[in-house]
C-alpha positions as CSV (number, residue, x, y, z in Angstrom):
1,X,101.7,147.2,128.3
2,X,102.4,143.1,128.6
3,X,105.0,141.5,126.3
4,X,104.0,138.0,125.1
5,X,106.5,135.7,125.8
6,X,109.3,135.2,123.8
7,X,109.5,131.2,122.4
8,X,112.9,129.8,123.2
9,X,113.9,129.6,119.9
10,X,117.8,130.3,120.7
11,X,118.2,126.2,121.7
12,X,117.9,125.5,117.9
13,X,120.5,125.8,115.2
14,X,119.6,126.1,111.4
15,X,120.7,122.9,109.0
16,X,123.9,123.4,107.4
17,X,123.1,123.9,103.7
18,X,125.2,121.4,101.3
19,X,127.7,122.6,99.4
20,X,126.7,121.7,95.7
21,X,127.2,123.9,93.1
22,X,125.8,123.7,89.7
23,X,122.8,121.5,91.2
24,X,120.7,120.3,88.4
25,X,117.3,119.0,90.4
26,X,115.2,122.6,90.3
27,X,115.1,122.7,86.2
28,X,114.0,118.6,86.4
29,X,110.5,117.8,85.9
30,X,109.0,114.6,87.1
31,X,107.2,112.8,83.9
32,X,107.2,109.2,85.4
33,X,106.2,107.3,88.7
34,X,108.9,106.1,91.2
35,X,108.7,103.0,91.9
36,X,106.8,102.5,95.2
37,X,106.6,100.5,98.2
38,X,103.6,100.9,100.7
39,X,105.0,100.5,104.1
40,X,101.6,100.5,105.7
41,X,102.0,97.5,107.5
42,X,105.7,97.8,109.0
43,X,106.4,101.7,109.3
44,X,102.5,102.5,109.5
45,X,101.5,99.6,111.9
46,X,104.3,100.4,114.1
47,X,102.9,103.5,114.5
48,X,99.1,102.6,115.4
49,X,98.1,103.3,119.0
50,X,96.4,99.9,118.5
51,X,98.4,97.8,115.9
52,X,96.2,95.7,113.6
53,X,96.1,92.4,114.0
54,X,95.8,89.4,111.6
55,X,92.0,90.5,109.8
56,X,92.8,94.1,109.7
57,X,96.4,92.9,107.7
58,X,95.1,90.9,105.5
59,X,92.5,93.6,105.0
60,X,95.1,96.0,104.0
61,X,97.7,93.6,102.3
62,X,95.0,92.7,99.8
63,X,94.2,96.6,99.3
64,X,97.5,97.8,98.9
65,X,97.8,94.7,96.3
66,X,94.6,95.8,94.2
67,X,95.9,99.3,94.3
68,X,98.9,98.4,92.3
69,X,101.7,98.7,94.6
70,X,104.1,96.0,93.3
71,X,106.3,96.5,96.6
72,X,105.2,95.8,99.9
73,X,107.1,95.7,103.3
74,X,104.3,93.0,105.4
75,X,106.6,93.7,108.6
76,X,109.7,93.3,111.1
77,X,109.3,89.8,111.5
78,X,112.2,89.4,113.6
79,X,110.6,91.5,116.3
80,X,106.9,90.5,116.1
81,X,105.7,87.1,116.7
82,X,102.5,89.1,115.3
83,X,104.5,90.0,112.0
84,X,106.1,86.7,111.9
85,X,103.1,85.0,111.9
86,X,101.9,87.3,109.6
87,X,104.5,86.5,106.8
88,X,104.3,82.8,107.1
89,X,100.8,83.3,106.2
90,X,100.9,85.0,103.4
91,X,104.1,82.4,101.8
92,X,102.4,79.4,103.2
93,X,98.7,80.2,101.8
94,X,100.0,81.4,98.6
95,X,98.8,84.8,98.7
96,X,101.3,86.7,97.1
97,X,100.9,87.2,93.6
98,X,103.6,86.6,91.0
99,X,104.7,90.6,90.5
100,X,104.3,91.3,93.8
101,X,107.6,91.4,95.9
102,X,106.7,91.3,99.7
103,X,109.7,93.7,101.8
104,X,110.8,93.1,105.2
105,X,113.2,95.3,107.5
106,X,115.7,94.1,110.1
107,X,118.0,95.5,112.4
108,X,122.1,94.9,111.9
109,X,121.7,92.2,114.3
110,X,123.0,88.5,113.4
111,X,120.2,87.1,115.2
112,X,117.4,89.1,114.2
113,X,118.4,88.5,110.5
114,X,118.6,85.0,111.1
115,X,114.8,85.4,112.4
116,X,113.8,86.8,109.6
117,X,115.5,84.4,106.8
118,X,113.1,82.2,109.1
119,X,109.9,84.1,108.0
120,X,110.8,84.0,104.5
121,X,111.6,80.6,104.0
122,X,109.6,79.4,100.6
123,X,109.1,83.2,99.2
124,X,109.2,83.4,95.4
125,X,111.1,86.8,95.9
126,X,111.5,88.9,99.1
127,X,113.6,91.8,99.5
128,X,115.6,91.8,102.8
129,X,115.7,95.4,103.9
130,X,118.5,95.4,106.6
131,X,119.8,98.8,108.6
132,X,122.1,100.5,111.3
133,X,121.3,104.5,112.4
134,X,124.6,106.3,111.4
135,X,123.3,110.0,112.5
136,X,126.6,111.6,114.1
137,X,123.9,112.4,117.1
138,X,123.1,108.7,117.3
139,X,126.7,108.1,116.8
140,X,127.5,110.1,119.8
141,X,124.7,109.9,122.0
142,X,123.0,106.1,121.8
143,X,126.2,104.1,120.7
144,X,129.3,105.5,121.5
145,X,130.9,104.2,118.6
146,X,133.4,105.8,115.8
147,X,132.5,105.6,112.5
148,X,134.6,102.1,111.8
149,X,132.6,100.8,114.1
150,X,129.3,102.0,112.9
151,X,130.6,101.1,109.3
152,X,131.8,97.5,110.7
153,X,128.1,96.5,112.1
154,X,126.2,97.3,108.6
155,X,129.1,95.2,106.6
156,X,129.1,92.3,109.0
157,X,125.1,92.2,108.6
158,X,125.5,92.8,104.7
159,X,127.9,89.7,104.9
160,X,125.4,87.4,106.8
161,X,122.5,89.1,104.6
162,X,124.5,86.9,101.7
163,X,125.6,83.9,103.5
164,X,121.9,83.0,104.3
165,X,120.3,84.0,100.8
166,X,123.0,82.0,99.2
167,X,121.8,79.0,101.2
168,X,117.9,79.2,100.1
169,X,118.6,80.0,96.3
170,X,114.5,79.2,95.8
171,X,114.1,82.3,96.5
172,X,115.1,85.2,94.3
173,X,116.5,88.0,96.7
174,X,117.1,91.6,96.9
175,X,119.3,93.3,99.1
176,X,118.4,96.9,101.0
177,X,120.3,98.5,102.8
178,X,119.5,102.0,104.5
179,X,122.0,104.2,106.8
180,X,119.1,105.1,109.0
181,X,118.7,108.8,109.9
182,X,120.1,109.4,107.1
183,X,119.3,113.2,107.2
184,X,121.1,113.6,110.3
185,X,124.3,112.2,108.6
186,X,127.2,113.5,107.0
187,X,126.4,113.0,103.2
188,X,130.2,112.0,102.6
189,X,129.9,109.4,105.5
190,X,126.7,108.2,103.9
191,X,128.5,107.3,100.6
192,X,131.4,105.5,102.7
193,X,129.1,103.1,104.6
194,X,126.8,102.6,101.8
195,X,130.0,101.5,99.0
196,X,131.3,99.5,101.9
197,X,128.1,97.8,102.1
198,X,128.3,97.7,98.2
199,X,131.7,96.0,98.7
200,X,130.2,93.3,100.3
201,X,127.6,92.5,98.2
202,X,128.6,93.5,94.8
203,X,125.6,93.8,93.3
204,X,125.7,94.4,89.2
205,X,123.3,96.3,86.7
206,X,121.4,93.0,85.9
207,X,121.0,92.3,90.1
208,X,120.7,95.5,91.3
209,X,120.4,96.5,95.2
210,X,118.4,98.8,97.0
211,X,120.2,101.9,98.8
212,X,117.4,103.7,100.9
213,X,118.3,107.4,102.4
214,X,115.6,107.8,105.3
215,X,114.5,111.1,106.2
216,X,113.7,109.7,109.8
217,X,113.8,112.6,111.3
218,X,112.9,115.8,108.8
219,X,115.4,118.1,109.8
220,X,115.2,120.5,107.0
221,X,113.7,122.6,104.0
222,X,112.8,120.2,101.4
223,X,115.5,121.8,98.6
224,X,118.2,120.4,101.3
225,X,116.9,116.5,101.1
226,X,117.0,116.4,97.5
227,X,121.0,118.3,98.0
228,X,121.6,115.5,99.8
229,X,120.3,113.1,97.3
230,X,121.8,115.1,94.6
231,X,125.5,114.9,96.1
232,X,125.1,111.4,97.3
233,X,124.3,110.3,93.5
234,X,127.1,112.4,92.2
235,X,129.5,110.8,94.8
236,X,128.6,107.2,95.2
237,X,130.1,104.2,92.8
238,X,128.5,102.2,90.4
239,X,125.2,103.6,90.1
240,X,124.4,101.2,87.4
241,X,124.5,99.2,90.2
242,X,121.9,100.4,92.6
243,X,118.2,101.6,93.2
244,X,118.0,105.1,94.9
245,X,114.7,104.9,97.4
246,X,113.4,107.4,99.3
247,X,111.9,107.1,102.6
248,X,110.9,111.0,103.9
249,X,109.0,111.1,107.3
250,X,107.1,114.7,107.9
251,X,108.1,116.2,110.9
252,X,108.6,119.6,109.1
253,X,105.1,119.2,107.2
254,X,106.9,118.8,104.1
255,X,107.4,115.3,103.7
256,X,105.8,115.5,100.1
257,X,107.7,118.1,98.8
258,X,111.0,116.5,99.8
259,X,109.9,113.3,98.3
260,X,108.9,115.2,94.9
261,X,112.2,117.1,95.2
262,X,114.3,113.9,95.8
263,X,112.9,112.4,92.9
264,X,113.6,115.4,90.6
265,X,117.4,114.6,92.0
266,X,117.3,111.6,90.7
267,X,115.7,108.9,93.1
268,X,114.1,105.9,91.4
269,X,111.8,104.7,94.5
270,X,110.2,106.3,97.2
271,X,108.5,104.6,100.7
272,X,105.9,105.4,102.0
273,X,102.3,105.1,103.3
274,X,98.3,105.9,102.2
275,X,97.8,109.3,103.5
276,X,100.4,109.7,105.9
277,X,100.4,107.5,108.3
278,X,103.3,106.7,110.7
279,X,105.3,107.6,113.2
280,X,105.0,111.2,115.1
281,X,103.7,113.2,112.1
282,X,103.5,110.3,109.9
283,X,105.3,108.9,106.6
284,X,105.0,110.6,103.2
285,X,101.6,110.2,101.8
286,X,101.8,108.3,98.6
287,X,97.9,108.9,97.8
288,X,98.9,113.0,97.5
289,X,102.4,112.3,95.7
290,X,100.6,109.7,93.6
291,X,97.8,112.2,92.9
292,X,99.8,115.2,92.4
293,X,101.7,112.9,89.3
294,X,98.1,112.4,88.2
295,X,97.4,116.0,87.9
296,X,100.3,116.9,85.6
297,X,99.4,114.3,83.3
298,X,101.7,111.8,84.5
299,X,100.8,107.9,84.7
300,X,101.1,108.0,88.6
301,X,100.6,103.5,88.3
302,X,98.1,103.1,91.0
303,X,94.7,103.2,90.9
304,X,92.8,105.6,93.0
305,X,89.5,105.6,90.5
306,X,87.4,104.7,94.1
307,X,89.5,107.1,96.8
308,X,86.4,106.4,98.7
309,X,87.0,102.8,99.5
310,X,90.7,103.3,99.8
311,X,90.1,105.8,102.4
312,X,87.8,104.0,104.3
313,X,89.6,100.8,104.2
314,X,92.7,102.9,105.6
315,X,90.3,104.1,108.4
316,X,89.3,100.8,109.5
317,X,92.7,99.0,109.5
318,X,94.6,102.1,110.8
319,X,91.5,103.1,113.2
320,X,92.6,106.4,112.6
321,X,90.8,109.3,110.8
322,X,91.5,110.6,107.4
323,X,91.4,114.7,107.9
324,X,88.4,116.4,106.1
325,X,90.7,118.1,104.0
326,X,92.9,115.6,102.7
327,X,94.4,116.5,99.3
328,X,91.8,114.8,96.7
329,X,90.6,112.0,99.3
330,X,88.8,114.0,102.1
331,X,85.2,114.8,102.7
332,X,86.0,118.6,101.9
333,X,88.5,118.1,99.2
334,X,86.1,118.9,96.5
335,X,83.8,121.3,98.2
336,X,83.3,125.2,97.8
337,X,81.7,127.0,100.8
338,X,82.5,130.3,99.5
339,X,79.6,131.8,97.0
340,X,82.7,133.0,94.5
341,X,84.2,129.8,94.1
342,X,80.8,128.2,94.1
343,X,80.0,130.2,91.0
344,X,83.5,130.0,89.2
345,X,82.7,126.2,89.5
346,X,79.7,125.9,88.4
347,X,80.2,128.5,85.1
348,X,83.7,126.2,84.9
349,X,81.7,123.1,84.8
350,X,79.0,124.2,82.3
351,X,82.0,125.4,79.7
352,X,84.0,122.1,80.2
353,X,80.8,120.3,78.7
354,X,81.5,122.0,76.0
355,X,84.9,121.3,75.5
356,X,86.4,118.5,73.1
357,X,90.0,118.0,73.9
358,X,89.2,116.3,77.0
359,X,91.4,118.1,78.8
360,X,90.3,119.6,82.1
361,X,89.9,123.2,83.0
362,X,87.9,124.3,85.9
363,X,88.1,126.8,88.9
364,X,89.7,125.5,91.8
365,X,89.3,122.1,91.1
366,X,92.5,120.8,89.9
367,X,91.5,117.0,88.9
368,X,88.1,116.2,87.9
369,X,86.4,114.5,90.8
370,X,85.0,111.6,88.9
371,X,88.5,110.1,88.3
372,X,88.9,109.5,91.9
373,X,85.2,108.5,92.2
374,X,83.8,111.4,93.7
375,X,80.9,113.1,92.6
376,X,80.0,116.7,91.3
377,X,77.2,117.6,93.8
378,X,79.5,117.7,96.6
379,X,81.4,120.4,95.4
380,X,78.4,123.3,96.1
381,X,77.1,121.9,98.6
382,X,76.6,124.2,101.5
383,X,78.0,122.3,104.5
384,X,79.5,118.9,104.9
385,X,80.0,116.4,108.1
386,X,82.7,114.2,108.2
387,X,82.0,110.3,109.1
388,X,83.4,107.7,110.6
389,X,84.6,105.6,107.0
390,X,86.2,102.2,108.7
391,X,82.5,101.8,110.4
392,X,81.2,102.5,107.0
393,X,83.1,100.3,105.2
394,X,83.0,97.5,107.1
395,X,79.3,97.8,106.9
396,X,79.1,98.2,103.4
397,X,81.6,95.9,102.4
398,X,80.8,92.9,104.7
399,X,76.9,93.3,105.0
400,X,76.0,95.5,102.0
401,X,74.5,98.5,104.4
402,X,75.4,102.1,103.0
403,X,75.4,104.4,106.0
404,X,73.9,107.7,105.2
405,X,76.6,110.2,106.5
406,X,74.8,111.4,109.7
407,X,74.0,107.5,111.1
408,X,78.1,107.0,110.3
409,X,78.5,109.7,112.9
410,X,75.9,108.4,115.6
411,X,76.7,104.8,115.4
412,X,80.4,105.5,115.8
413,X,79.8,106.8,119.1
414,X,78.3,103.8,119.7
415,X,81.1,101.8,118.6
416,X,83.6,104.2,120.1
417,X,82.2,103.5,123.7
418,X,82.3,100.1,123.4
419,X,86.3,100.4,122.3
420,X,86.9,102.6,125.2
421,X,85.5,100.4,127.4
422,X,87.1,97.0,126.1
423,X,90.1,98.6,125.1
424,X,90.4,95.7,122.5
425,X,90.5,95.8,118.9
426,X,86.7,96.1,116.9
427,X,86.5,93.2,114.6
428,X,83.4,93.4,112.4
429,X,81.8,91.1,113.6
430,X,81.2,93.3,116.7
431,X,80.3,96.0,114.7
432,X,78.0,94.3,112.8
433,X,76.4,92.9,116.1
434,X,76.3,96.2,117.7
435,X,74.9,97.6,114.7
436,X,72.0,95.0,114.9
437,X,71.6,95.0,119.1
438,X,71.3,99.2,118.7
439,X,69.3,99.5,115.6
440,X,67.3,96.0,114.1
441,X,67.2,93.6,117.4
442,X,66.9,95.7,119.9
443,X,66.4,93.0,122.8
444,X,65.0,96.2,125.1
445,X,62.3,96.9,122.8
446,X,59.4,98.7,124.1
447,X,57.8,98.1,120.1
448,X,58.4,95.2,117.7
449,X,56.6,95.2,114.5
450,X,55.0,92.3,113.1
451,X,52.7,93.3,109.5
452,X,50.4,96.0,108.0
453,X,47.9,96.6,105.5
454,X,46.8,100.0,104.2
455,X,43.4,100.8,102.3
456,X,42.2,104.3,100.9
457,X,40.9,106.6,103.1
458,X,37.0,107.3,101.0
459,X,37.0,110.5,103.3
460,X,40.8,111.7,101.4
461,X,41.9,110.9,97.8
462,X,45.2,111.8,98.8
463,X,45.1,110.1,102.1
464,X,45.6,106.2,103.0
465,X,44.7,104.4,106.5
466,X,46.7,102.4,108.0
467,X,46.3,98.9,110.3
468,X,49.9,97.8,111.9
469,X,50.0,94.8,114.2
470,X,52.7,95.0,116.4
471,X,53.4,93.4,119.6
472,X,53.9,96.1,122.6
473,X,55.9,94.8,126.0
474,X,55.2,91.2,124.4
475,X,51.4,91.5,124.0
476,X,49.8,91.7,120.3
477,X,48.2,95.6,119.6
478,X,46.9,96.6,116.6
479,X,47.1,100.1,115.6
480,X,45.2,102.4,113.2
481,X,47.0,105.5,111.5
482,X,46.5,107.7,108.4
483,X,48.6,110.0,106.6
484,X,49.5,110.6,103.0
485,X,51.4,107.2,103.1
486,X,52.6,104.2,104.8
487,X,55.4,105.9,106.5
488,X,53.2,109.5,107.6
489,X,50.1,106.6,108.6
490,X,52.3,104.1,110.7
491,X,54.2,107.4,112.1
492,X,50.2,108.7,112.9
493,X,49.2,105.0,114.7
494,X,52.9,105.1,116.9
495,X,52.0,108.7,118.1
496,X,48.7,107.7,119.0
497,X,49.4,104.7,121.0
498,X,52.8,105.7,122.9
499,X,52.3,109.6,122.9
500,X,55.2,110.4,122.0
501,X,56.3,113.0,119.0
502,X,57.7,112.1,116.2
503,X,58.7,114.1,113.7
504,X,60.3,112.9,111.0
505,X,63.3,114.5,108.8
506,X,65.0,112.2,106.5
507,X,64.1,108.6,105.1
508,X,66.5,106.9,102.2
509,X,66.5,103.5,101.6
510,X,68.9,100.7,99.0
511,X,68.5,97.3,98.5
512,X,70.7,94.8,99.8
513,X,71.6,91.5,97.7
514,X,70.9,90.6,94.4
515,X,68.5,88.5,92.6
516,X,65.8,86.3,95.1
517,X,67.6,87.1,98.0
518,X,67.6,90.5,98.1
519,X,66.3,92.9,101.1
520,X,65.6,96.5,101.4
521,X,67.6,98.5,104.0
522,X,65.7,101.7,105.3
523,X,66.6,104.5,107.2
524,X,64.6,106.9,108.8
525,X,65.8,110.1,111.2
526,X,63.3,111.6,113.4
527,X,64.2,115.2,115.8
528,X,64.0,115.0,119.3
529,X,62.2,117.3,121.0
530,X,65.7,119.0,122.1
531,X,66.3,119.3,117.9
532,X,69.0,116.8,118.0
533,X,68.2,113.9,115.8
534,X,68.6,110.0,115.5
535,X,67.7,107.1,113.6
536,X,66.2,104.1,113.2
537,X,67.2,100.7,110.5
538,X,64.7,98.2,109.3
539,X,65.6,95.3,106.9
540,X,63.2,93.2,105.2
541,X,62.0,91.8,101.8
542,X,59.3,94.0,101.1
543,X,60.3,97.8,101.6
544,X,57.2,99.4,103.1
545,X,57.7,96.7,106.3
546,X,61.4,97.4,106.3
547,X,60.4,101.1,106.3
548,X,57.8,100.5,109.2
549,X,60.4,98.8,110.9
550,X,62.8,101.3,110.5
551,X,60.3,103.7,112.2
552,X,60.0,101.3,115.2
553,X,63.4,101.4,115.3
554,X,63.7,104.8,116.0
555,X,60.8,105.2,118.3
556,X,61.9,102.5,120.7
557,X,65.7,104.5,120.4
558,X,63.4,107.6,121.3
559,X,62.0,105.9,124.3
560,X,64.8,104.5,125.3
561,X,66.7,107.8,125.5
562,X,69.0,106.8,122.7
């Protein structure tokens, strides 16, 4: 009989507990929104196995700003000529709006603070978010140092932090200061360096500063963090004085719950990024604790009424994935594939029509998915395929082309080989030029439709004939067809003349453009004859042609083995 092998779990030690008696978090509730600040583009770019460059932060500045985050950390200017660049632009162009306070971080360094007093220069109001690691591992292990020493670096930055604020008083300025690794530090020690910090630079109720306790490193239960941020409020001086932010990574899985906990234990801010995103297993996801407020009936202060968009923005900037199963923003977030639920839904939907509180009660749906944008049919649906939403939204957003879900996942590929070969960041102008080379140019073209005309067919009521003129390898053809319309005619005339099959599955179409400009987009999917499937795009002004030319589209693709 074989023994599985035992996992070496005697190198670990469990957290020591902290010693609080009486604690008073686990009877709080939560019935307002922290304050937040998105670090998307510092702690979340950092963290991108391609960080974005200039269009992709822009992209996500000017989200994060429609979303309603009134704190935003742009970068670590001091360490980027990228992020640098990046701040300038934003001051210089004006693009920060009045009640939005832009954040950077810096190391305890004089001349990387010095740096970034640089990047801010002109700023209506910045916060200067300055930090030394003070973990006892850290301590030991990277430094060397005692804590004096330790406590003497963040001090002697805290005292230059001053000196060069006071000397650019056009700006209004807030001080934060975090003992990084804060988890991994003794809560006592914590408290010292933070008040010595205070010392320095005595902030008062009316000018407050910002003490942030980093879970860098998740190192234990959740209940433990918000101990720690328990004892550390009962401890430290003058908390008139000071803004408690939280900034919990997820190495445990739990980053969530140790934020929600923190906040019960008194925090006023928390840090953090749209769904997840940063470093190993990613920041707290401020879409799920924002969400989770929303579904107690609590004013969460951001607006997630289009979750689609937000995701898909997040997709393309980040080029990362948002999982299928989110919490309220994936593609399977709202859907039942189990026949029960399916039914408990649906009886739950019919009696909430009938309801006139308008308060929400139904099965296993604990928001209603119109509040994030997200309709009802989704939820019974039988099956569900996740696509590529950057590609998508870059395509709907820039050149008004809603991908049906299936042509998200083939053109991604598409896209996917061209990043794996170039290893360079996807700007959308490449997508949109791929998009048109693989589906609406097509410079290899076997087929290239130029007009039609149908008439009835006096043999079939129900039955129209079809003429296409089209130009085949360069020479003008014309081709006859019939079917019960333009689409099964023109699909009729193609099969004749090139032999092959095509069989179509799915067409959808949507205009593009408003008033005399506007243009049809159509979409048409035919099978292989292996049963896979792919598709073909036509644009035009009049929808049958763009529909014909969508079939082209796909029978050239066919042809061409695509």
């Amino acid at each position: 009989m074989s023994t599985a092998n035992t996992m070496p779990f005697h190198k670990y030690r469990p957290f020591q507990p902290i010693n609080l008696p009486n604690r008073t978090w686990p009877s709080k509730t939560i019935t307002k929104a922290p304050i937040w600040c998105s670090v998307d583009l510092r702690d979340g770019n950092q963290a991108l196995i391609e960080p974005m460059g200039p269009e992709r932060k822009r992209r996500m500045f000017e989200t994060l700003v429609k979303l309603g985050f009134k704190e935003i950390e742009i970068g670590f200017p001091a360490a980027s000529q990228t992020d640098f660049d990046f701040c300038r632009e934003l001051i210089e162009q004006n693009l920060i709006p009045d009640d939005v306070t832009v954040q950077v971080l810096v190391q305890c360094r004089p001349e990387l603070i010095e740096r970034t007093f640089e990047s801010l220069k002109g700023a209506k109001r910045a916060i200067v978010h300055f930090y030394n690691s003070t973990s006892t591992l850290q301590r030991r292990v990277v430094f060397g140092m005692e804590k004096e020493g330790i406590t003497k670096i963040a001090t002697d930055a805290a005292a230059l932090v001053k000196e060069l604020a006071a000397a650019a008083p056009e700006t209004d300025w807030v001080f934060q200061y975090s003992p990084e690794s804060f988890t991994g530090t003794e809560v006592d020690y914590a408290v010292e360096i933070c008040e010595a910090v205070m010392d320095v630079i005595q902030p008062t109720p009316q000018k407050r500063m910002i003490f942030n306790l980093p879970a860098t490193v998740e190192m234990s239960t959740a209940n433990i963090y918000a101990d720690q941020i328990e004892y550390f409020l009962r401890k430290v001086k003058n908390r008139d004085c000071i803004i408690l932010s939280l900034h919990p990574h997820n190495d445990r899985g739990t980053g969530v719950a140790a934020a929600e906990l923190g906040v019960m234990a008194g925090a006023d801010r928390v840090e953090g990024t749209l769904f997840g995103n940063g470093e190993r297993t990613g920041n707290v996801d401020v879409v799920t604790l924002a969400m989770n407020l929303f579904s107690q009936g609590v004013d969460p202060m951001l607006d997630f009424t289009d979750i689609t968009s937000v995701a898909r923005v997040a997709e393309y900037c980040n080029q990362l994935p948002v999982h299928p199963r989110h919490p309220y923003v994936g593609e399977l977030a709202f859907t039942a594939f189990s026949g029960s639920h399916q039914d408990a839904i649906k009886k739950g939907m019919a009696a909430q029509g009938q309801r006139n509180d308008n308060v929400w009660e139904v099965p296993y749906l604990p928001i209603d998915p119109a509040d994030v944008g997200r309709a009802y049919e989704p939820v019974i649906r039988i099956n569900s395929q996740s696509g590529k939403g950057g590609i998508a939204y870059v395509m709907e957003q820039d050149y008004g082309i809603e991908l049906p879900r299936r042509l998200q996942i083939e053109f991604s590929q598409v896209i996917q080989k061209i990043a794996e070969t170039t290893g360079k960041e996807i700007s959308p102008e490449l997508i949109w030029n791929s998009f048109k080379g693989e589906y609406l140019d097509q410079p290899e073209a076997a087929y290239r439709f130029k007009s039609h005309r149908t008439l009835p067919d006096v043999h079939a009521s129900d039955r129209r004939l079809l003429t296409a003129e089209v130009e085949v390898n360069g020479e003008k053809v014309t081709l006859e067809g019939s079917g019960t319309g333009p689409i099964d005619a023109y699909i009729d005339a193609l099969s004749r003349h090139s032999g092959l099959v095509l069989n179509l599955i799915d067409y959808r179409e949507h205009a593009i453009g408003k008033g005399s400009s506007t243009e049809a987009a159509a979409f048409v999917e035919l099978k292989r004859p292996d049963g896979s499937t792919l598709f073909g795009v036509g644009c035009d002004r009049n929808i049958v042609a763009a529909s014909l030319k969508a079939v082209t589209s796909a029978a050239n693709r066919l042809m061409a083995g695509g």
